[in-house]
GUMARDO-805829 format. One record per residue (C-alpha): x, y, z; residue in one letter. Coordinates in pm, whole numbers, plus 50000, padded with zeros to 5 digits. Example, Ala and Ser with C-alpha at 12.3 -4.5 7.8 and 13.67 -1.06 7.14 Angstrom:
// GUMARDO-805829
512304955050780A/513674989450714S/
END
This chain:
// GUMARDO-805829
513221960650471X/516321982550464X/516412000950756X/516452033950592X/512702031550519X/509912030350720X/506412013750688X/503492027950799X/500002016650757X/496902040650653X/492972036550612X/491332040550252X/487812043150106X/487012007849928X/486842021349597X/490082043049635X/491902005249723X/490001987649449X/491152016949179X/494922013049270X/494431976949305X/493241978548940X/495782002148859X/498381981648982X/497171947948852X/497401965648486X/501051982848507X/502171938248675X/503221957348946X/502261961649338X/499851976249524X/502721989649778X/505052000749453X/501792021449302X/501162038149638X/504912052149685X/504982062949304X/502162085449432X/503332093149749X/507042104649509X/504982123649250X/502972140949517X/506252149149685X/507982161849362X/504752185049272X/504962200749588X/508362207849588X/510192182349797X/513212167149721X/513232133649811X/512642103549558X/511222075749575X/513732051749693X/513662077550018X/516912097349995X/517082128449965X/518442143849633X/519082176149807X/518842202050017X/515762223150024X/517432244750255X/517612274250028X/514482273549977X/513582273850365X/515832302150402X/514302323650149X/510962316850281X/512022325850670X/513742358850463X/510652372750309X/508492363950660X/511402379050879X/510812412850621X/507202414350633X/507402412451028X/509552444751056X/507772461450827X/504532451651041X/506282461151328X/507312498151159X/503962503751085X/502902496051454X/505502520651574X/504322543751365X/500292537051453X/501282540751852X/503202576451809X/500172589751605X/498232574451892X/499512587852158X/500142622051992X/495772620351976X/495992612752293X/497892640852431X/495712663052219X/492452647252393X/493762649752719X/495282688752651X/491912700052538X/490322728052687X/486932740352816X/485392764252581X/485672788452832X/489762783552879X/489932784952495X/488692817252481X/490582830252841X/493592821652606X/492412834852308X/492632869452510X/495232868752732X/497742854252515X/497192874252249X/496782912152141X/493632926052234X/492832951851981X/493152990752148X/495172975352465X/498652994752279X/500432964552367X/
END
């Protein structure tokens, strides 16, 4: 085994192994060659870049990078629109906690204002 690749061992349902036994009996080739053809193709459908000898036939980097992009955006604009939810917030808040008896309302009403026939 080249020491580039690793082995690893997993558990399948009977008739899965007897179907790629089958499968692999038909194509004269093995079991262990018809597994990592469909461990490659699974790979290559979901957008990796590695083949199936292992190496990698480049970087997916870009791709990475755009990803982290387009999250890094959508956090600040969930952030702006937090900022924006807290001042409207605590403006409410300074509203609820400014508010006035009915009483005080009206004391206002007519002290801070022009009374009709005062001549102010």
């Amino acid at each position: 085994m080249n020491s580039k690749q690793k082995a690893f061992t997993i558990r399948v349902p009977t008739e899965l192994y007897e179907n790629v036994s089958e499968m692999a009996e038909s194509l004269d080739i093995s079991i262990t060659q018809v597994v990592r053809a469909a461990i490659t193709q699974y790979c290559i459908q979901s957008g990796s870049t590695v083949n199936a000898n292992g190496s990698d036939s480049g970087s997916d980097g870009e791709d990475s990078t755009h990803f982290l992009q387009q999250q890094l955006e959508s956090k600040d604009t969930q952030i702006s629109e937090l900022h924006r939810l807290l001042a409207l917030q605590s403006e409410h808040n300074v509203l609820l906690t400014t508010k006035e008896s009915l009483f005080g309302r009206i004391r206002g009403f007519f002290t801070g204002s022009k009374v009709i026939g005062s001549g102010v």
